[in-house]
C-alpha positions in Angstrom: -114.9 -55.1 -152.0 -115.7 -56.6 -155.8 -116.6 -60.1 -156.3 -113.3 -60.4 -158.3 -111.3 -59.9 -155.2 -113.2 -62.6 -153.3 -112.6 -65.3 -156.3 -109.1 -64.2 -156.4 -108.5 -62.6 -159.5 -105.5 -60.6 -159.5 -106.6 -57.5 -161.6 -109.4 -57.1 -159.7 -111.8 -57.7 -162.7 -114.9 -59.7 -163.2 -115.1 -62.6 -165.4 -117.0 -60.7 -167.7 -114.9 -57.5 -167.7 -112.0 -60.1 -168.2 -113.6 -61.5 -170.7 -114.5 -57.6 -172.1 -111.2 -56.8 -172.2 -109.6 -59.6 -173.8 -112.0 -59.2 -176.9 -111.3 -55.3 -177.2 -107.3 -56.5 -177.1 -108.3 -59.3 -180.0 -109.8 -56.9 -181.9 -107.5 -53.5 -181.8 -104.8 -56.3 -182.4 -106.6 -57.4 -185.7 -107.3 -53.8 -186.9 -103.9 -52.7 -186.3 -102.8 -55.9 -188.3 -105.4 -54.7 -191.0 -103.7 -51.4 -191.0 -100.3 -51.8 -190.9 -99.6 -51.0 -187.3 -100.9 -47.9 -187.4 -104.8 -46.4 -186.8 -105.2 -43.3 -188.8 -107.5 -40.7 -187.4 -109.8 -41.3 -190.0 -110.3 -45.2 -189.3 -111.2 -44.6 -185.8 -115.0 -44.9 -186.6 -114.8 -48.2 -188.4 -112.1 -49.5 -185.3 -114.8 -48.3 -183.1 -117.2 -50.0 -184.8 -115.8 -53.2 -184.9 -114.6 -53.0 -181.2 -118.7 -52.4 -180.8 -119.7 -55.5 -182.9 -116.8 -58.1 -180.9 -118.3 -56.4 -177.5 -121.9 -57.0 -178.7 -120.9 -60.5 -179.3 -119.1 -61.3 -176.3 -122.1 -60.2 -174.3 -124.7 -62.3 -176.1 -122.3 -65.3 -175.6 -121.3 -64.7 -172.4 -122.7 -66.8 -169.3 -122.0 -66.3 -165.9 -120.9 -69.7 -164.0 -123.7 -70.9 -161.8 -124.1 -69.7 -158.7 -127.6 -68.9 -156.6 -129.5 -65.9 -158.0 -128.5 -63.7 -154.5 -124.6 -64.2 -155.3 -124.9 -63.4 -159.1 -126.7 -60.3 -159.1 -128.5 -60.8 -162.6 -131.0 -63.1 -163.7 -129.5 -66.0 -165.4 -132.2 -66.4 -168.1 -132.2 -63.0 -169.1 -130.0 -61.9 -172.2 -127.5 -58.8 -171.2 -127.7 -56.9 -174.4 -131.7 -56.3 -175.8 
């Protein structure tokens, strides 16, 4: 059983895969706003990108809520992304 079942979050999902998600859905909603509601084929590296760049920053600003080092599974201190 996930940790997100134990804290009771109904998808099932971490915080941080909450948290992954809801960026990706920010920014495909901005580039399809960008592009008229519609991705061409040809766009898909730059969409990609910029899904990349939000992810990237989501990571470095994400924190996990404070718990003791055995329940977390990472360390604190450490950054996620290198």
């Amino acid at each position: 059983m996930s940790d997100a079942y134990v804290v009771g979050d109904p998808d099932g999902l971490s915080p941080l895969l909450v948290a992954l998600r809801d960026t990706i859905a920010r920014e495909l909603h901005a580039q399809l706003a960008l592009r008229g509601e519609q991705i061409e084929l040809a766009d898909l590296p730059e969409v990609s990108y910029q899904v990349t760049v939000q992810v990237e920053r989501t990571l470095r600003a994400w924190r996990p809520a404070r718990r003791a080092p055995t329940e977390s599974g990472f360390d604190e201190d450490r950054d996620l992304v290198g």
